[in-house]
C-alpha positions in Angstrom: -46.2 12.2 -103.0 -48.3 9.8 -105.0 -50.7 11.4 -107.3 -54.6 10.5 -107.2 -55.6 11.6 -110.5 -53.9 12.6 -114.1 -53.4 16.5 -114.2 -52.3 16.4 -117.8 -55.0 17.4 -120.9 -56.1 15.0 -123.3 -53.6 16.9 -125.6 -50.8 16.0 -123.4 -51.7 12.4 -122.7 -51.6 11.7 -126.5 -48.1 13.3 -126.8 -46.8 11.2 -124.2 -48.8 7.9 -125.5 -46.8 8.8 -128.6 -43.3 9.2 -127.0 -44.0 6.1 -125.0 -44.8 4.5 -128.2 -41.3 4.9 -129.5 -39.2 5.2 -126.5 -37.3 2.0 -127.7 -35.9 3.7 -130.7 -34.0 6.3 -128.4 -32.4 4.0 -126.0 -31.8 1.5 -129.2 -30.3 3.9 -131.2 -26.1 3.0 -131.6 -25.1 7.8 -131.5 -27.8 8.6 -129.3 -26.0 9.3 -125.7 -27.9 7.9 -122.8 -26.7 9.6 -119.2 -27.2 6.7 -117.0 -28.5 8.5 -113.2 -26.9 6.2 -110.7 -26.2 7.9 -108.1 -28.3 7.6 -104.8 -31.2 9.4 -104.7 -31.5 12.0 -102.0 -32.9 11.8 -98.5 -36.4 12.3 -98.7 -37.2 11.8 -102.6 -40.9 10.2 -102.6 -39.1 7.1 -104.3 -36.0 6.7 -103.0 -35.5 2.7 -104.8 -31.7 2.9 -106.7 -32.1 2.4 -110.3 -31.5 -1.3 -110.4 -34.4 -1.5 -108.5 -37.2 0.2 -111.2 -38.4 -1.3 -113.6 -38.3 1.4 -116.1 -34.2 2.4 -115.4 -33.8 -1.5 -116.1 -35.7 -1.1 -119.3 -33.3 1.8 -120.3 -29.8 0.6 -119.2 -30.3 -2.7 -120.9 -31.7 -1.6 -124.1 -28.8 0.9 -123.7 -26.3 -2.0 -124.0 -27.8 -4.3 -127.0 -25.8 -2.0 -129.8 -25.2 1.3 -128.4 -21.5 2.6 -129.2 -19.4 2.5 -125.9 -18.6 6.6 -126.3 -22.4 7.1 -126.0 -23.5 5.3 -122.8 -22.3 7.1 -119.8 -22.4 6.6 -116.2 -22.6 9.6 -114.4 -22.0 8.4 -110.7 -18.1 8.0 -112.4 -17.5 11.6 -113.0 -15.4 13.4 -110.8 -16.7 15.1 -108.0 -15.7 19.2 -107.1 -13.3 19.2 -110.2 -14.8 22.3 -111.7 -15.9 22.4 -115.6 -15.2 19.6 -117.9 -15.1 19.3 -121.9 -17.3 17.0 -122.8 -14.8 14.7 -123.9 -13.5 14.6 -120.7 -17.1 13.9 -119.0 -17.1 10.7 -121.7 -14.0 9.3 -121.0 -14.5 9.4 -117.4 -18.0 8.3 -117.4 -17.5 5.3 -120.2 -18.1 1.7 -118.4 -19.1 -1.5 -119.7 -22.1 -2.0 -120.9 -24.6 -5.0 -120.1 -24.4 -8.4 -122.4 -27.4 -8.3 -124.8 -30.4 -9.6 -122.9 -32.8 -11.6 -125.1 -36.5 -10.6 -124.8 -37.6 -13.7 -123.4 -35.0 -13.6 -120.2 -36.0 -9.5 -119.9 -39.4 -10.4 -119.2 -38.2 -13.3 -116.9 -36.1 -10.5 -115.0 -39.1 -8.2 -114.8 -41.5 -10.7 -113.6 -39.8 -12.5 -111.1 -38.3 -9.0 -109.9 -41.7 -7.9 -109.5 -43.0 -10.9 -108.1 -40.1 -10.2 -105.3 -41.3 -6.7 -104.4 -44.8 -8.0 -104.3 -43.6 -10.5 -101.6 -41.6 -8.7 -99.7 -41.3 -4.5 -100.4 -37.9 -3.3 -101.2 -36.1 -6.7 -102.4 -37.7 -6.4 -105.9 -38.1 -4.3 -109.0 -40.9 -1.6 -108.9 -43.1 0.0 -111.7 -45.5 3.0 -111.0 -48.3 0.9 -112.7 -47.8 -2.7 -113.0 -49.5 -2.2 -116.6 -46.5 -0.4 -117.4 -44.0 -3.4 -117.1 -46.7 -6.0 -118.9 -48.5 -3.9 -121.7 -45.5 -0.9 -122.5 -41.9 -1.9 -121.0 -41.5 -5.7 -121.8 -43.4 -5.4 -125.3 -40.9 -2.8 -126.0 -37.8 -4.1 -125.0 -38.5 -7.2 -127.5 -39.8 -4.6 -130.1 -36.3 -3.5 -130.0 -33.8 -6.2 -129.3 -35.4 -7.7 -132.5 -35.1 -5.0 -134.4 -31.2 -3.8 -133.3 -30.2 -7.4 -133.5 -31.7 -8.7 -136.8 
């Protein structure tokens, strides 16, 4: 279900311009753990693209892998299935994988524009965004925010 309008106050929308704002300082940071979703989604879900088709999950997973420590970027589609509860240091070393080569900022926005140049073309073969303003004005300006920044 697509919305048609913004239900959030004016409160809220600032909050989230804010996060937004510094979103690549979470995914940058080396001890912060990021739970990579890549699992299939599930029958039914109003976008059911896998991750390495949106835009935004690209964002994350390769700003994820410019200097983030190993231990604290896990893959959750690698941890065991119906194997009851696990220490968390189990759920790490079963969910560590390697991480993406760095990425430099200009290549990033390469991927992102031909990607969604191929979705425009031809639905379903490309990388997607919500808002196309997202990937131009918030998710490629921040990627090279970051990579400069973690790999002065």
């Amino acid at each position: 279900m697509v919305r048609s309008h913004d239900d959030r106050t004016p409160y809220q929308l600032a909050r989230f311009g804010k996060g937004l704002k510094g979103i690549n300082v979470w995914y940058g940071a080396t001890y912060t753990t990021t739970l990579v979703c890549d699992f299939p989604m599930s029958e039914g879900a109003a976008n059911s693209a896998p991750i390495d088709k949106r835009g935004w999950c690209i964002f994350e997973r390769r700003l994820s892998s410019v200097r983030k420590s190993s231990v604290c970027c896990l893959t959750l589609s690698l941890l065991p299935q119906g194997g009851g509860a696990l220490c968390w240091m189990n759920v790490v070393m079963a969910c560590m994988t390697n991480r993406f080569a760095p990425l430099a900022p200009d290549a990033f926005e390469a991927l992102m524009r031909d990607g969604m140049a191929q979705e425009q073309a031809a639905e379903g073969t490309g990388i997607r965004f919500t808002n196309g303003k997202d990937a131009t004005e918030i998710c490629i300006p921040q990627y090279r925010e970051a990579f400069l920044r973690l790999m002065r």
